[in-house]
C-alpha positions as CSV (number, residue, x, y, z in Angstrom):
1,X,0.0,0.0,0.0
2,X,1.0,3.2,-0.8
3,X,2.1,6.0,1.3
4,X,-0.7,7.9,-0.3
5,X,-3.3,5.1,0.5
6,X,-2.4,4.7,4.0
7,X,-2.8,8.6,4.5
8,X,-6.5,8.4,3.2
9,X,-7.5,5.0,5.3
10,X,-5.6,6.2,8.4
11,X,-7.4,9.2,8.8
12,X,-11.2,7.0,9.0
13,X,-9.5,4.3,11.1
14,X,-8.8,7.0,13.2
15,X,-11.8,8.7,13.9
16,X,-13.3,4.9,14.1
17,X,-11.0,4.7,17.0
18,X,-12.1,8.6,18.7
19,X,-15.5,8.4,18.6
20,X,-15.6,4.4,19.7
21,X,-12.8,5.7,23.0
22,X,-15.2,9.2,23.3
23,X,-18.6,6.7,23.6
24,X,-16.8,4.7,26.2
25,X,-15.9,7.9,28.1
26,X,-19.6,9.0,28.2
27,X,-21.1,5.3,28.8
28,X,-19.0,5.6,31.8
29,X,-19.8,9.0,33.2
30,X,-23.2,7.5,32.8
31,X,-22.6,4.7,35.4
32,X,-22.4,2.0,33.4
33,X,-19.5,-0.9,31.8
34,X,-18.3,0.6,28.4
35,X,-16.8,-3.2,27.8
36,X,-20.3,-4.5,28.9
37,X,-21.9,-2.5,26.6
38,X,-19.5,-2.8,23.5
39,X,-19.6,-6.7,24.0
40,X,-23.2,-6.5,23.7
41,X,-23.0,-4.6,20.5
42,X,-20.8,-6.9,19.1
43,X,-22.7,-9.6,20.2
44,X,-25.7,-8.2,18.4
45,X,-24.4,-7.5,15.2
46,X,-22.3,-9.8,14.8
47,X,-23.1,-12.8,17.3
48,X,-24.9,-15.3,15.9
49,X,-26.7,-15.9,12.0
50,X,-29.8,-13.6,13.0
51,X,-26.9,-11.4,14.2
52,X,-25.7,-11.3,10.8
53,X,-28.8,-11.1,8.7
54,X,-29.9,-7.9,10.6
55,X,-26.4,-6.4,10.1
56,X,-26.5,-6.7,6.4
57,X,-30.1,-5.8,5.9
58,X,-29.5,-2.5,7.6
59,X,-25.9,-2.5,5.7
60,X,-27.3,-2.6,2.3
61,X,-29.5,0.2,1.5
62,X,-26.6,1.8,3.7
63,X,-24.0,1.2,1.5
64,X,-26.8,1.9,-2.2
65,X,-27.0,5.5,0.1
66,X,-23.2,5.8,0.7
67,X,-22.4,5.4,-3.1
68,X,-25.5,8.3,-4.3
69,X,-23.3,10.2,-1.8
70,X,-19.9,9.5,-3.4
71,X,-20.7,9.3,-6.7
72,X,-21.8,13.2,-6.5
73,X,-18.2,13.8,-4.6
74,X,-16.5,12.6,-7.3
75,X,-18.2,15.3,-9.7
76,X,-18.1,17.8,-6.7
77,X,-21.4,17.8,-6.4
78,X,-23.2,17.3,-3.2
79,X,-26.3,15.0,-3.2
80,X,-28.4,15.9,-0.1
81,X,-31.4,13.6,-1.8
82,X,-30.3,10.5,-0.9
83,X,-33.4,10.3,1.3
84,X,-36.1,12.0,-1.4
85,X,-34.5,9.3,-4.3
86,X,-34.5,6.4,-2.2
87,X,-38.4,6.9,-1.3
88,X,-39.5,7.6,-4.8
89,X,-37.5,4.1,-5.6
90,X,-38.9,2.0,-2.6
91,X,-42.8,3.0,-3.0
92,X,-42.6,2.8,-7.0
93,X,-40.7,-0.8,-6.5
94,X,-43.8,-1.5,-3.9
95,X,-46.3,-0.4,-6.6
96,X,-44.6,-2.8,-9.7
97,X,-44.2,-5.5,-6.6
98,X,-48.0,-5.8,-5.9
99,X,-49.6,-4.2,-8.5
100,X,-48.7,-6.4,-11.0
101,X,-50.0,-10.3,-10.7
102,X,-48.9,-13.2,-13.4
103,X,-45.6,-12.0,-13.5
104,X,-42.7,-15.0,-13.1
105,X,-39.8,-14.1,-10.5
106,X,-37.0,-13.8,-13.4
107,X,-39.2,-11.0,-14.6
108,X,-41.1,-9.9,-11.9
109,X,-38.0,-8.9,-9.4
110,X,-35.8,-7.2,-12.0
111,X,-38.8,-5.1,-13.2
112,X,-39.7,-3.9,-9.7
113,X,-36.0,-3.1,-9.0
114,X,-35.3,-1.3,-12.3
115,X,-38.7,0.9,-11.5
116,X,-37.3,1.6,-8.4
117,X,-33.7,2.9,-10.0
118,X,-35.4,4.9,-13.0
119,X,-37.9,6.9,-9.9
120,X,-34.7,7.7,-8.4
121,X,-32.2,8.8,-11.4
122,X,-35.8,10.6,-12.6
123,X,-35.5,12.4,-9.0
124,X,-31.6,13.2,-9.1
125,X,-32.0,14.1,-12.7
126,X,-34.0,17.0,-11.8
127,X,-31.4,18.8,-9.5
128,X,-28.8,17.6,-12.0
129,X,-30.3,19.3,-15.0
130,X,-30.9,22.1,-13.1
131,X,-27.6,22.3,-12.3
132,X,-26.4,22.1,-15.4
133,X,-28.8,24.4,-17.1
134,X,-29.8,27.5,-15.1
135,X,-27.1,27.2,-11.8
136,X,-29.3,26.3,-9.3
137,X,-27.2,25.0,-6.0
138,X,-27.3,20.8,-5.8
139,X,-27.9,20.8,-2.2
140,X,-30.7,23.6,-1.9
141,X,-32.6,21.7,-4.9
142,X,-32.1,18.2,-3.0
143,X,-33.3,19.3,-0.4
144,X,-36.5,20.6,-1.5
145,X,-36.9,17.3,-3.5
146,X,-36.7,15.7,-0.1
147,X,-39.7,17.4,1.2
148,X,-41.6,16.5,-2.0
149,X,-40.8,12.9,-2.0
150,X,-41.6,12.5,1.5
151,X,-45.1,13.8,0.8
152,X,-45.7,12.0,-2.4
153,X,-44.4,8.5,-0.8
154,X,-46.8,9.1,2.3
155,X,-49.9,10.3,-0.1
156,X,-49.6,7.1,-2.0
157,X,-49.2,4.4,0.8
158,X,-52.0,6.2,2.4
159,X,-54.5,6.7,-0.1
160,X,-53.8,5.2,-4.2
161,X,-52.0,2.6,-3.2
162,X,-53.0,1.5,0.6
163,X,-53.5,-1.9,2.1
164,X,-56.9,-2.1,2.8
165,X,-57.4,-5.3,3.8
166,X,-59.1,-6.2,7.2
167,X,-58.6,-3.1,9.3
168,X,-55.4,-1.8,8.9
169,X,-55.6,1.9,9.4
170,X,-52.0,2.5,8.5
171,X,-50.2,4.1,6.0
172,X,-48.6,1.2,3.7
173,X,-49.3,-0.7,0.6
174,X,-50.0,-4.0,0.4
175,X,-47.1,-7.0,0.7
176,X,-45.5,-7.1,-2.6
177,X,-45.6,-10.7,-4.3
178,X,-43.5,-13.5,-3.5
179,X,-42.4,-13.3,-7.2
180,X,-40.9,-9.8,-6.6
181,X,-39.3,-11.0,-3.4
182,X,-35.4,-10.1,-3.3
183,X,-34.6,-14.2,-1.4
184,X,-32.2,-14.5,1.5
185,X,-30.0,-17.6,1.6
186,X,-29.1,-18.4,5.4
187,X,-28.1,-15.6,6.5
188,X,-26.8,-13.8,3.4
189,X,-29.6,-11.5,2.1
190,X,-29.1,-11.3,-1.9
191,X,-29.5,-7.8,-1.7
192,X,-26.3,-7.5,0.1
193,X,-24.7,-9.0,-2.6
194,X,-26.1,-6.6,-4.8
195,X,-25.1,-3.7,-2.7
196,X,-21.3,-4.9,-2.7
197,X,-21.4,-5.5,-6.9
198,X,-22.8,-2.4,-7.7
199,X,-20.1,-0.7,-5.4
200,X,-17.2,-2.3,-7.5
201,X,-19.1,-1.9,-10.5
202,X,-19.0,2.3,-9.5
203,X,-15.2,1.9,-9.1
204,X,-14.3,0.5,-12.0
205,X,-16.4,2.9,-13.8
206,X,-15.2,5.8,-12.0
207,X,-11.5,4.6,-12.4
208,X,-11.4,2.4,-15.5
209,X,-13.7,4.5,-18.2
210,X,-13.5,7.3,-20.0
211,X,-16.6,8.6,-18.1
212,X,-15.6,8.0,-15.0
213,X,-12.5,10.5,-15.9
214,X,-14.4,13.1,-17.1
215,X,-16.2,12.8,-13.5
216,X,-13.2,13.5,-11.5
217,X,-12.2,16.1,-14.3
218,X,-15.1,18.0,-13.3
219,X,-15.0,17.3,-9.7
220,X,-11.1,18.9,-9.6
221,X,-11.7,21.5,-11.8
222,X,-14.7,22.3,-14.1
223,X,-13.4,25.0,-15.7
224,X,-10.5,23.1,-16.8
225,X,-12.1,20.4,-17.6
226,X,-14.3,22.3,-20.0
227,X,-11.3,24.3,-21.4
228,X,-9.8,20.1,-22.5
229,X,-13.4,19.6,-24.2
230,X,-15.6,17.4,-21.4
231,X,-18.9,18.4,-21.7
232,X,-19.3,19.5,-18.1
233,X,-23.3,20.5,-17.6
234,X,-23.7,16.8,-19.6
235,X,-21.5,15.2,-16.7
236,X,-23.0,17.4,-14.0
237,X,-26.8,15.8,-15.0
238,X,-26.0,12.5,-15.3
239,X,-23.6,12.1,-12.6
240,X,-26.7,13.2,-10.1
241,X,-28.9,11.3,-12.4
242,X,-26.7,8.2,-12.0
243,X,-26.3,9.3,-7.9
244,X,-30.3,9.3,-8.1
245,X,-30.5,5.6,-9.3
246,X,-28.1,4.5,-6.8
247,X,-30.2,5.7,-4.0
248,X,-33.4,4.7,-5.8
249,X,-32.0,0.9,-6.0
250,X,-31.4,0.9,-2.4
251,X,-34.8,1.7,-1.5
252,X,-36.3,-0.6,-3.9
253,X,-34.2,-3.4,-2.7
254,X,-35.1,-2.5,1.7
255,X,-38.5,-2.5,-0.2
256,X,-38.5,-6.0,-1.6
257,X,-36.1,-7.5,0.2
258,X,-36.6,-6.5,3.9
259,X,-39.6,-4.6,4.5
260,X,-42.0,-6.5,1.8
261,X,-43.9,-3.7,1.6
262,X,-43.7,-0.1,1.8
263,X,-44.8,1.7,4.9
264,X,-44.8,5.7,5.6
265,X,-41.8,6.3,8.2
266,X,-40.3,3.1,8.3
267,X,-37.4,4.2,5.8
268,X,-37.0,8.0,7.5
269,X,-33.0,9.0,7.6
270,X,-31.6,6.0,5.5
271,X,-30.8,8.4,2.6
272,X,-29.4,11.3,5.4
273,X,-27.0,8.1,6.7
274,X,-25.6,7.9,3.1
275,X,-24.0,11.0,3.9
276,X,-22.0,9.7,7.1
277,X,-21.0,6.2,4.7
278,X,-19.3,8.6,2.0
279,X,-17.7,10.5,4.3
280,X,-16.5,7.8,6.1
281,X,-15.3,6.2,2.8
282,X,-13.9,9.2,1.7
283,X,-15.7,8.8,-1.1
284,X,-14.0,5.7,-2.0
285,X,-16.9,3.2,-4.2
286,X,-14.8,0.4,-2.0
287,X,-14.8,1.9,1.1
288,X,-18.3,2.2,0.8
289,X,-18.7,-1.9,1.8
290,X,-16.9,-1.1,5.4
291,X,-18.2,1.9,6.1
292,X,-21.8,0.7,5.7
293,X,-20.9,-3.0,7.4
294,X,-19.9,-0.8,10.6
295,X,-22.4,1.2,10.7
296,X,-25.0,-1.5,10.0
297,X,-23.0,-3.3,12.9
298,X,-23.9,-0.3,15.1
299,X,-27.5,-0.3,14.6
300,X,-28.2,-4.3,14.5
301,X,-26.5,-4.6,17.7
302,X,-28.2,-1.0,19.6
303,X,-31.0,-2.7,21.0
304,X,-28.7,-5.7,22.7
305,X,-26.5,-3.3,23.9
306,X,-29.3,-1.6,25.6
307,X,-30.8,-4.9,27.3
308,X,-27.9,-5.4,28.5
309,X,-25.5,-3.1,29.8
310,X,-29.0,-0.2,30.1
311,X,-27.3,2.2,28.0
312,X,-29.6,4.3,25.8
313,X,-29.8,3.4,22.7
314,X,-29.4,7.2,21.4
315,X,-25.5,6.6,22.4
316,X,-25.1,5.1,19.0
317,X,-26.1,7.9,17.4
318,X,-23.9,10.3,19.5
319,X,-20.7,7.9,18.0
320,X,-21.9,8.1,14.8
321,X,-22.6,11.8,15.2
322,X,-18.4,11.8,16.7
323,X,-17.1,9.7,13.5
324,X,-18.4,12.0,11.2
325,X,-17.1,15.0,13.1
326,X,-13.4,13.6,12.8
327,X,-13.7,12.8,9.5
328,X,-15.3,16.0,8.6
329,X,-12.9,17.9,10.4
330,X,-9.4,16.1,9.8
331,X,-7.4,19.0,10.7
332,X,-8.2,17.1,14.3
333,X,-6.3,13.7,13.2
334,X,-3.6,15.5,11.3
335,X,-2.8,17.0,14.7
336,X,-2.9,13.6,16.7
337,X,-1.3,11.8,14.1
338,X,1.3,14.5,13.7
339,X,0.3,14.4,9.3
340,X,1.4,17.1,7.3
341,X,-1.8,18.5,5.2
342,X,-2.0,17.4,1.8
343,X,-4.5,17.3,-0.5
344,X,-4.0,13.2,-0.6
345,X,-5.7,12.6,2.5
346,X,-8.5,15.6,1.9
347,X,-11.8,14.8,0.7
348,X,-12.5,18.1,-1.7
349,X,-15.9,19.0,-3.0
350,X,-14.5,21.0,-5.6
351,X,-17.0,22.5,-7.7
352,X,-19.9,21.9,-6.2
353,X,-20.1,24.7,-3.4
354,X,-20.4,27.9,-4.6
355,X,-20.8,28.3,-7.9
């Protein structure tokens, strides 16, 4: 490994390691066994086969968020969506999942999940184009988007699309059908599997094709990368349009492969997470798979932690909350680590704020 590399994965190791020894500070000001309490996480997310199964459910549409996230970066773009694009893809994968009977699994599944991609490159389209086009800021448009999909998503699991059967008074469409069904095998959820794929499949295209250079051309320097002949407002749209599908497919596959169905709520601040993945990643497609298999660890293993050692389960948040900080801010590890700055280990937005 390079000098180079070992800069960029030192400085999230690090602030692993800060906000883990911060969280065991506060667990103990609390009155309670900061060992007790990380075994128990440990234990829950990584334990047993059940263990492991609810690890990588909540890993994958981590990981689908954490690449929306990165992809943008790499453009210098900054896709606050994630959350908007991955409901527009979960309740329009619902809709093809039970709307449609007849339908054999080799068809059926693939249909549902490619729905659920297009509603989300459709949703990260629009801020792209706008972008391009008239100027308007990434992060403001996303944001708005948010707001809409959130209403739209709620609107049609409570009204067009609601599960009416018996007396179910909540908003939520009905169970998709078992052809549409993303399987699990033991405890591997093929959805995982998909998550991981599509990660390498992100960094070979960002690395290994033409497009992919044109990306970072952007993301270093637009105006340079213009002046060489890369059509930037083209690269701009697609790359959020491309972020959009990412986030999309995640919610289509927590749709059909965990939830069954889609209910209003149940998926509120899985896109927001992507945010803390990419950081974490540093934007790396790889990194994404870690990042998203520790946080997922996190979460799966909260509610055992709690039973056990009686620390709130909020305290996972607050280490979450401390990673991203570090990594945010890595003047912080530069100084503990006594790093000189360079723009190696810095994770640059470029373009994207600004202008």
């Amino acid at each position: 490994m390079t000098r180079s590399a070992l800069r960029s994965v030192s400085i999230p190791l690090t602030a692993v390691v800060l906000g883990l020894v911060i969280g065991a500070l506060l667990i103990t000001v609390q009155g309670n066994s900061a060992g007790t309490a990380y075994r128990a996480l440990i234990d829950g997310g990584l334990g047993d086969a059940d263990a492991l199964l609810r690890t990588l459910q909540k890993a994958t549409p981590l990981i689908f968020g954490g690449l929306a996230v990165a992809v943008a970066f790499k453009a210098g773009l900054f896709n606050i969506g994630g959350q908007g694009q991955l409901l527009v893809g979960a309740v329009f994968a619902a809709g093809v999942g039970f709307g449609i009977d007849g339908l054999p699994a080799i068809v059926h599944l693939p249909l549902a999940l490619v729905v659920g991609a297009l509603a989300g490159a459709i949703w990260g389209g629009i801020a792209g184009v706008l972008k391009a086009t008239s100027g308007a800021h990434e992060v403001i448009v996303t944001i708005m988007l948010n707001f809409v999909a959130g209403n739209l998503s709620d609107w049609l699991a409570a009204s067009p699309w609601k599960d009416n059967e018996g007396t179910n008074i909540i908003a939520r469409t009905p169970l998709v059908a078992p052809a549409a069904e993303i399987p699990t095998v033991s405890w591997m959820p093929i959805g995982f599997l998909l998550a991981a794929a599509v990660a390498v499949a992100c960094w070979f295209v960002l690395q290994r094709t033409t497009y992919g250079f044109e990306v970072r051309s952007v993301g270093f320097n637009r105006h340079a990368a213009a002046y060489a002949g890369v059509r930037v407002r083209w690269v701009m749209a697609s790359t959020m349009m491309l972020a959009g599908m990412l986030a999309g497919l995640g919610g289509a596959v927590e749709t059909l492969g965990v939830d069954g169905r889609f209910e209003a709520g149940v998926n509120a601040g899985l896109g927001f997470e992507g945010i803390t993945i990419a950081l974490l990643a540093r934007a790396n497609p790889i990194g994404v798979i870690p990042a998203g298999l520790l946080v997922g660890v996190m979460e799966a293993g909260a509610s055992k932690m709690q039973f056990e050692s009686g620390v709130a389960p909020e305290i996972i948040d607050v280490i979450q909350a401390l990673i991203l900080l570090f990594v945010a801010a890595p003047v912080i590890i530069r100084w503990l680590l006594r790093m000189r700055s360079g723009d190696d280990g810095q994770l640059q937005l470029g373009a994207g704020w600004g202008s």
